[in-house]
N, C-alpha and C positions, 0 to 999 in steps of 0.2 A: 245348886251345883249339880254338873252331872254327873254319870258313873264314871267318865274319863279324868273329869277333874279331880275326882275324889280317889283315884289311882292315884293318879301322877302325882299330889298331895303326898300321898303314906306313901309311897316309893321316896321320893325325899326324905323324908322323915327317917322311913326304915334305913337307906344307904346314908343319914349322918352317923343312926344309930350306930351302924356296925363299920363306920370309919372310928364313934369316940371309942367302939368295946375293941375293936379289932379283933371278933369271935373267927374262931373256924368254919369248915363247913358242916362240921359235922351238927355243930350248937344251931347254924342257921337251918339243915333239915328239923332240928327240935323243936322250932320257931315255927316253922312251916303247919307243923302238929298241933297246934294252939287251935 
């Protein structure tokens, strides 16, 4: 896979994630910090 793929991959993943949690934005810069 490439590095493109492997974005656009976790971007999926991340935007299910925070459609199941329905976090703020504030928890999403928290995420950011990781």
């Amino acid at each position: 896979m490439g590095a493109t793929e492997n974005f656009l991959y976790f971007s999926i993943i991340y935007i299910e994630f925070l459609n199941r949690t329905e976090i703020g934005q504030t928890d999403i810069a928290g995420l950011y910090d990781m």
